[in-house]
Short mmCIF file of the C-alpha atoms (twelve columns), coordinates in Angstrom:
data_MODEL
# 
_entry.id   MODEL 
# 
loop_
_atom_site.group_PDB 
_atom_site.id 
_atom_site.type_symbol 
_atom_site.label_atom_id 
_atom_site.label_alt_id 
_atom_site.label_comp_id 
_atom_site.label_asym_id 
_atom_site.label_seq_id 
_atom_site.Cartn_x 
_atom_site.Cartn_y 
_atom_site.Cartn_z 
_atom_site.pdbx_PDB_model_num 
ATOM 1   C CA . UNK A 1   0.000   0.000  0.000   1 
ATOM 2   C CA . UNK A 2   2.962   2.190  1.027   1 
ATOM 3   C CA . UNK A 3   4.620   1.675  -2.430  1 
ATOM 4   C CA . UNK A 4   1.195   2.092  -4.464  1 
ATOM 5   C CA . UNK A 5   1.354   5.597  -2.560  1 
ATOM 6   C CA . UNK A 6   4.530   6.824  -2.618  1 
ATOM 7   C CA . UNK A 7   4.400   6.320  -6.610  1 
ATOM 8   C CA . UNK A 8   1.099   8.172  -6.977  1 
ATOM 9   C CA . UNK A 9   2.399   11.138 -5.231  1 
ATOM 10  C CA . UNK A 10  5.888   10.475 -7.049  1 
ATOM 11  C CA . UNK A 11  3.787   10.746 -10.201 1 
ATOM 12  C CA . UNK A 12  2.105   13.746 -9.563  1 
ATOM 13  C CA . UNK A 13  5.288   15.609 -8.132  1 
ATOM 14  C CA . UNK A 14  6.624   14.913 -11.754 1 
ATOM 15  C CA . UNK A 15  3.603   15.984 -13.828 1 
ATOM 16  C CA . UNK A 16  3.690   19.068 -11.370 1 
ATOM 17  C CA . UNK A 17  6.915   19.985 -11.833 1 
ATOM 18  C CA . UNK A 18  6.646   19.263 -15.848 1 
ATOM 19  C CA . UNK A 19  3.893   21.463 -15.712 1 
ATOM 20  C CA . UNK A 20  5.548   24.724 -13.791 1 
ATOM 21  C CA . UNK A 21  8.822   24.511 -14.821 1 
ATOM 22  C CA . UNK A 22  8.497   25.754 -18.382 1 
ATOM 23  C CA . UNK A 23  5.625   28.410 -17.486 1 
ATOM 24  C CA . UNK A 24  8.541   29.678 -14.810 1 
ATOM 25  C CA . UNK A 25  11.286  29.228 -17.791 1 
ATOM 26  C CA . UNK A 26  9.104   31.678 -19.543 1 
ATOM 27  C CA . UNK A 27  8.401   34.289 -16.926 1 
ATOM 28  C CA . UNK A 28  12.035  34.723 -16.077 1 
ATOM 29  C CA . UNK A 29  13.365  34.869 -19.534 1 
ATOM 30  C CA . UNK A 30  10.954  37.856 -20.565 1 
ATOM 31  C CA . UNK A 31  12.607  40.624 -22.917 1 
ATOM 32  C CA . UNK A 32  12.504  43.616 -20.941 1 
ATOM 33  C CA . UNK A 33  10.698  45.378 -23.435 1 
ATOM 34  C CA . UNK A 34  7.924   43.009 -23.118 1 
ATOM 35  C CA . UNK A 35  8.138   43.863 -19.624 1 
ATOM 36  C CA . UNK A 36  7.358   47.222 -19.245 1 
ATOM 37  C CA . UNK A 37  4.308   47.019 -22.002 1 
ATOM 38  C CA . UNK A 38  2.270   44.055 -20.606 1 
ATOM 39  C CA . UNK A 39  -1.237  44.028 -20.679 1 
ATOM 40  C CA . UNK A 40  -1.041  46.997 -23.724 1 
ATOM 41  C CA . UNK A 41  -2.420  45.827 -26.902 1 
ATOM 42  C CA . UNK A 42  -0.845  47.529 -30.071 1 
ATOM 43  C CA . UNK A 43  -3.079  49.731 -32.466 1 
ATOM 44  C CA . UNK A 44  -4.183  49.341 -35.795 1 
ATOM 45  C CA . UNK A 45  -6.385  50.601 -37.960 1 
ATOM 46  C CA . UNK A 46  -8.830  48.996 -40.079 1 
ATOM 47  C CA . UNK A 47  -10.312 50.545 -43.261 1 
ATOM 48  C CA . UNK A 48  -14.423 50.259 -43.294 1 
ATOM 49  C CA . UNK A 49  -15.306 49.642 -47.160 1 
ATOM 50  C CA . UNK A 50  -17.208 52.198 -48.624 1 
ATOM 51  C CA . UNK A 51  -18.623 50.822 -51.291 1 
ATOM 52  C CA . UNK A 52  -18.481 48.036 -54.062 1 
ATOM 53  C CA . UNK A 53  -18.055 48.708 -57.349 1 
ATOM 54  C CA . UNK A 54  -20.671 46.512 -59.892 1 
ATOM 55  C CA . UNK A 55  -21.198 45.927 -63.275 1 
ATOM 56  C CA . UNK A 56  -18.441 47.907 -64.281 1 
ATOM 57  C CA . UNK A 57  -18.076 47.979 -68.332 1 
ATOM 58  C CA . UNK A 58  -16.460 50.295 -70.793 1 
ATOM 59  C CA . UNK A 59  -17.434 51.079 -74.591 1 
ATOM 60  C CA . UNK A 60  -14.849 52.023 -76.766 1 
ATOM 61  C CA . UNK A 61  -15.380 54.459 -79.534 1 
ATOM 62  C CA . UNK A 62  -11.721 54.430 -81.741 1 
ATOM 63  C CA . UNK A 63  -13.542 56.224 -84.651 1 
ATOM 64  C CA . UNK A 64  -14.105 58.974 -82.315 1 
ATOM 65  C CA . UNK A 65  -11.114 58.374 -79.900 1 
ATOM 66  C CA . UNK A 66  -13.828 58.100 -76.908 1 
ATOM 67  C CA . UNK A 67  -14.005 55.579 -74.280 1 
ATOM 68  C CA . UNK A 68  -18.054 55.411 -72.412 1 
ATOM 69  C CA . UNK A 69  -17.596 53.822 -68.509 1 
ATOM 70  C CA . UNK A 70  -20.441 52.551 -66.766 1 
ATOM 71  C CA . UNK A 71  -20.730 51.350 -63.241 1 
ATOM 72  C CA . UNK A 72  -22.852 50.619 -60.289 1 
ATOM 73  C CA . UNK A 73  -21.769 52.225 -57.278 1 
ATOM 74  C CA . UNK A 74  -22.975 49.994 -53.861 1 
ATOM 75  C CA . UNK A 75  -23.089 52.211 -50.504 1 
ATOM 76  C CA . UNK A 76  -21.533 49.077 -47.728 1 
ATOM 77  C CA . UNK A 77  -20.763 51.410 -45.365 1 
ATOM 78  C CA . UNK A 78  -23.564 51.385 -42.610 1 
ATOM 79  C CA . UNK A 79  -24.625 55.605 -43.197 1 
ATOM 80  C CA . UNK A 80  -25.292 57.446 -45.553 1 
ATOM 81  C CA . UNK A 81  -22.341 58.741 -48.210 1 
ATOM 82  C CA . UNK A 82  -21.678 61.203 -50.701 1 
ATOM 83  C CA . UNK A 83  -18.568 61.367 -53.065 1 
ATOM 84  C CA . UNK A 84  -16.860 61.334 -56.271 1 
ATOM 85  C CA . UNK A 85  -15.349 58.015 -58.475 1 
ATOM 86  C CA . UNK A 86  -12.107 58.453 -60.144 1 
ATOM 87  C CA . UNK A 87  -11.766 56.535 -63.321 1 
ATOM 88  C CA . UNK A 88  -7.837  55.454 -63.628 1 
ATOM 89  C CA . UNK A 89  -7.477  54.578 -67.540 1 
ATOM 90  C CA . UNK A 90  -4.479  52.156 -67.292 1 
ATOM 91  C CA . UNK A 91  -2.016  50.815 -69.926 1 
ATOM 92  C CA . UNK A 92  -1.036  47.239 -70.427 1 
ATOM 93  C CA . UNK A 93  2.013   47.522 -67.664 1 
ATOM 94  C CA . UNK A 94  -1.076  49.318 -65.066 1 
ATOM 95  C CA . UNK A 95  0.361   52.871 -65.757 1 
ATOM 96  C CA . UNK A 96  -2.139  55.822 -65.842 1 
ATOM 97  C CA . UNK A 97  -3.010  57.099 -69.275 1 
ATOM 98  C CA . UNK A 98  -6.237  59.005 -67.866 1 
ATOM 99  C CA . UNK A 99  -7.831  59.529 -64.946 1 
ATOM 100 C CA . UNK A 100 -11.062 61.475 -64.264 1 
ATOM 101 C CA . UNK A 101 -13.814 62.177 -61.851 1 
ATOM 102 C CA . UNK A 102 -17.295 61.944 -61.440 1 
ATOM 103 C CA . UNK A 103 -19.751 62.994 -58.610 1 
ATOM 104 C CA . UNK A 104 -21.439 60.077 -57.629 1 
ATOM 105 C CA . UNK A 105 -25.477 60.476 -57.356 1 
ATOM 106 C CA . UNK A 106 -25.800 63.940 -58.672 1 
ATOM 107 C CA . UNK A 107 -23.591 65.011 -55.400 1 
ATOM 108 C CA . UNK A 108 -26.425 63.844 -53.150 1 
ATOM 109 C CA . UNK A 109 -25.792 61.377 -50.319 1 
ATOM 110 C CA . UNK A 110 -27.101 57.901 -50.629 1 
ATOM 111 C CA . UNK A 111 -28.170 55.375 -47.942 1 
ATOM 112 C CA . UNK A 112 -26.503 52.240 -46.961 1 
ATOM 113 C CA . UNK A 113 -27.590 49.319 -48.965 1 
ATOM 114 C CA . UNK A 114 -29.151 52.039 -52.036 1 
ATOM 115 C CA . UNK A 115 -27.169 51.311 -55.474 1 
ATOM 116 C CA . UNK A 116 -26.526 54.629 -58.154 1 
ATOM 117 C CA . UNK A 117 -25.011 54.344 -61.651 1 
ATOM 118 C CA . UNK A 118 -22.981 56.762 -63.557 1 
ATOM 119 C CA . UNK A 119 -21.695 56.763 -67.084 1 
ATOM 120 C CA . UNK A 120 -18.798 58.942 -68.124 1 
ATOM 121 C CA . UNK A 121 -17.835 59.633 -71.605 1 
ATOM 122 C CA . UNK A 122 -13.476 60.684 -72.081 1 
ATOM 123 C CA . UNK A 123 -11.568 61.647 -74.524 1 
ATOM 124 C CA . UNK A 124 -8.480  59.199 -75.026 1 
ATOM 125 C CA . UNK A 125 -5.291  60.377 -76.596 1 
ATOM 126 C CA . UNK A 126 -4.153  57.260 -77.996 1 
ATOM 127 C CA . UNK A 127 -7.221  54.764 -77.372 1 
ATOM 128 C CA . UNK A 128 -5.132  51.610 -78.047 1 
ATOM 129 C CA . UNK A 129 -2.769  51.947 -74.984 1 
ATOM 130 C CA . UNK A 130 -6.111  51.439 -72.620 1 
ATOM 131 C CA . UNK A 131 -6.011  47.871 -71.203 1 
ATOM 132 C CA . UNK A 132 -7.916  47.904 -67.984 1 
ATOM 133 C CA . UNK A 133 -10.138 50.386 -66.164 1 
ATOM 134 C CA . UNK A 134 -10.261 50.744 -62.006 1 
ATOM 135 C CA . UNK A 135 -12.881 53.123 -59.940 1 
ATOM 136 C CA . UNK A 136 -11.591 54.411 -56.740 1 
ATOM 137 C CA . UNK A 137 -14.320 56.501 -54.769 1 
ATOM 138 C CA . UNK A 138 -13.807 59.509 -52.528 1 
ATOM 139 C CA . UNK A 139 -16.054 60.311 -49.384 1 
ATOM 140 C CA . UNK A 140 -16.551 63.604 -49.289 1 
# 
């Protein structure tokens, strides 16, 4: 009985001590930096989305040198929003050969969920360097 004892508590000494000695391992080898800023979580920032850009499609006129840009502008953001898109024209290699605005909505704020169009009509340059079209949008 003595023996069945003795290795029980034996046992659990050694699962004890498995058990502390690393947590103390860690508490005394703590950078000092990490010291002095315990319980502080860092900052950051995170970036609501405005809105989502749908059905986005461009016509391209090379008789006239004109390029049409159509778009459905989604409010996502939880309140109501008013702003401008900026059309980037971009090259093959994603460089800017136009960009241009638009006031979104006739400048009038629209409600979260509520979906407005626009359609913009530029004058390109040299209409054959256009590969790909992005909208940005501005809160304002």
């Amino acid at each position: 009985m003595k023996a069945i004892l003795f290795r029980a508590i034996f046992s659990l000494l050694a699962m004890v001590l498995l058990v502390v000695a690393p947590i103390q391992a860690k508490q005394t080898h703590t950078p000092k930096h990490q010291a002095h800023n315990q319980g502080n979580v860092p900052s950051t920032t995170l970036d609501q989305q405005l809105i989502v850009v749908e059905d986005l499609a461009a016509e391209v006129h090379t008789d006239s040198g004109t390029i049409t840009v159509t778009a459905k502008i989604r409010n996502v953001s939880r309140a109501m929003i008013r702003g401008f898109a900026t059309i980037h024209l971009l090259s093959g290699e994603g460089n800017r050969v136009l960009s241009y605005e638009e006031e979104i909505n006739g400048g009038e704020a629209f409600a979260h969920g509520s979906t407005v169009e626009f359609e913009v009509t530029a004058k390109v340059g040299d209409i054959k360097k256009i590969s790909s079209i992005t909208v940005d949008f501005t809160k304002t």
